[in-house]
C-alpha positions as CSV (number, residue, x, y, z in Angstrom):
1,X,21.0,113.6,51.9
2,X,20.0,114.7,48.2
3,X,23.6,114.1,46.6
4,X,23.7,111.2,43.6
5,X,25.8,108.7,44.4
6,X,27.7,109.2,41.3
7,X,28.7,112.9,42.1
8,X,29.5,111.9,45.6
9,X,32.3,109.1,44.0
10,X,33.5,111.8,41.6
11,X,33.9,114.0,44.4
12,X,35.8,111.6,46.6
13,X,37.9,110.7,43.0
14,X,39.2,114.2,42.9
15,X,39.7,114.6,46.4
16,X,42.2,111.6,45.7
17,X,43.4,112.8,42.8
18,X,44.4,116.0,44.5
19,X,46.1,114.6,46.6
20,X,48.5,112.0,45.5
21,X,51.6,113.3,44.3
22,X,53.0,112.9,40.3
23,X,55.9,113.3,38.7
24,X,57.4,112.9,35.2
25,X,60.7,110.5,34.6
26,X,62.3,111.3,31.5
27,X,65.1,109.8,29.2
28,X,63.5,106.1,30.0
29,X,65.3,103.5,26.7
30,X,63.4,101.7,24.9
31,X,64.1,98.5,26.1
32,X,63.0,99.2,29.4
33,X,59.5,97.8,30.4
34,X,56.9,99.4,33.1
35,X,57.9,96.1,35.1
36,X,61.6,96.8,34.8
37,X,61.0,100.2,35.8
38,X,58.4,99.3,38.6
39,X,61.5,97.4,40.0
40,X,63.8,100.7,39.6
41,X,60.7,102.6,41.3
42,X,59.9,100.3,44.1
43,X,63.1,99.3,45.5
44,X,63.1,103.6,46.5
45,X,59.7,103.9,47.0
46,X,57.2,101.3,47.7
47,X,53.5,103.0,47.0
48,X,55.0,104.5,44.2
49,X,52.8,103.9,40.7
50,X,54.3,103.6,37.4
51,X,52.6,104.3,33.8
52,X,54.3,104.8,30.5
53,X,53.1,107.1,28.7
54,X,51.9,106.4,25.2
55,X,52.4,108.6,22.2
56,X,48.2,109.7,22.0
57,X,48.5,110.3,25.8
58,X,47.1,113.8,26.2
59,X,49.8,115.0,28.4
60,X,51.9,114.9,25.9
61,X,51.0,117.5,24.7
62,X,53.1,119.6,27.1
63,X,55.9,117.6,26.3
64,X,57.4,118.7,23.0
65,X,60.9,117.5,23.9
66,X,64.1,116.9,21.7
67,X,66.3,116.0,24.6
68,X,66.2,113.6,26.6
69,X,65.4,110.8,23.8
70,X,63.4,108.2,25.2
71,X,60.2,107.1,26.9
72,X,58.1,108.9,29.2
73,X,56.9,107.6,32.6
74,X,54.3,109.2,35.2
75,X,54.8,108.2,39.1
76,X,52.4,109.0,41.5
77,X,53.5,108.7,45.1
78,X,51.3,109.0,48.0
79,X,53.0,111.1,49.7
80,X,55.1,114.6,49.2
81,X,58.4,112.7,51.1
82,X,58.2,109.8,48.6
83,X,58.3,112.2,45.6
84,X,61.5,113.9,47.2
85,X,62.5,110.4,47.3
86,X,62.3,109.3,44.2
87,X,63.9,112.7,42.9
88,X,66.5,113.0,45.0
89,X,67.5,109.2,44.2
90,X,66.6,109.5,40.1
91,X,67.7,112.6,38.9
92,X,70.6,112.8,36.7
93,X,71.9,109.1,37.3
94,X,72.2,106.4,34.5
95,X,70.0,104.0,34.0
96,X,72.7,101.5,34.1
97,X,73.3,102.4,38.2
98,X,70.0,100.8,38.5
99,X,70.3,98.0,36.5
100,X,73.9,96.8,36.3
101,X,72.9,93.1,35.4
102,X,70.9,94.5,31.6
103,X,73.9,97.3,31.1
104,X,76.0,96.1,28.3
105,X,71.9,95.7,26.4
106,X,71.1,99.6,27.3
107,X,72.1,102.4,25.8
108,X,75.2,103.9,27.7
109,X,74.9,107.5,28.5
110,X,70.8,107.1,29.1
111,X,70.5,110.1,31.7
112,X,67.4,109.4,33.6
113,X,65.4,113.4,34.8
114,X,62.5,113.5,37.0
115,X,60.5,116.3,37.3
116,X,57.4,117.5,39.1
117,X,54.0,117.5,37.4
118,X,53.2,120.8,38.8
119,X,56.3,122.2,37.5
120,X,55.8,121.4,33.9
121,X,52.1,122.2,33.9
122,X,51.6,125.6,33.9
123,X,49.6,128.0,32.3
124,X,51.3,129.2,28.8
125,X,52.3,132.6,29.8
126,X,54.2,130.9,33.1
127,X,55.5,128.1,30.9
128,X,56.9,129.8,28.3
129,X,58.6,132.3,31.0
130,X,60.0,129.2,32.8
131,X,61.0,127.3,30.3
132,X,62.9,130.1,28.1
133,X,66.5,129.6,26.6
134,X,68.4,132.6,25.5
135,X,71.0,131.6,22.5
136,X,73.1,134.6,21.4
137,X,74.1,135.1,17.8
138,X,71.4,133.3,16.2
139,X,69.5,133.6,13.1
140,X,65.8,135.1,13.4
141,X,65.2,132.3,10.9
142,X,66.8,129.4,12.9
143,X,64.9,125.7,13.2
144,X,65.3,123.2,15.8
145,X,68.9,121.5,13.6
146,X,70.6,124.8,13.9
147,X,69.1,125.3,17.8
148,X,70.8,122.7,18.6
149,X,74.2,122.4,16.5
150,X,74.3,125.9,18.5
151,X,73.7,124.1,21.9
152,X,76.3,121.8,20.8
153,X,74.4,118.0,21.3
């Protein structure tokens, strides 16, 4: 009776917000647009929404990543099943399996990886657990070049 209608719509936002379901698609080329990648997305699942992420985005900032090169996309799905969908179908495949038509313009090994939100957004003390590689034999004073001559990509 005495709420403002403006806290009642923020209310009813994050109740939404809560509820929908996001993930992260990495390894996206460059030459492929949110409509291109709309297509990709709808053709497995159809409430699925699509945004590229831009480089001031602010959840970037939990994505420091050297591999895979490429653009960033955020799906939302409205359900949990759609999510497993999309993962299921995504993960690890080229982009080239979707797209056969635009192949010979795309780069050819661009590994598409989909990941939860909730699985990359942790708290720092879970992230860095989660996240840790262990490289043997490797200088104390080592930088990302000889990380990853030592990784071997």
């Amino acid at each position: 009776a005495g709420v403002n209608v403006d806290e009642s719509i923020t209310r009813q936002e994050k109740v939404k917000q809560a509820k929908t379901h996001r993930a992260l698609l990495f390894g996206i080329p460059v030459e492929i647009d949110r409509l291109k990648l709309r297509k990709i997305i709808s053709k497995i699942s159809r409430k699925s929404r699509v945004q590229i992420l831009r480089e001031n985005d602010p959840l970037r900032e939990y994505l420091r990543l050297i591999y895979p090169p490429g653009q960033i996309a955020l799906i939302t799905a409205e359900a949990k099943k759609d999510l497993a969908k999309l993962t299921e179908a995504i993960d690890g495949k080229t982009i080239n399996s979707f797209l056969p038509r635009e192949s010979e313009h795309l780069a050819e090994r661009a590994v598409l990886f989909i990941r939860n939100e909730s699985s990359i957004k942790l708290d720092d003390s879970a992230r860095k657990k989660r996240c840790r590689v262990i490289i043997r034999n490797l200088s104390f004073q080592a930088d990302e070049l000889n990380v990853l001559t030592r990784i071997g990509t």
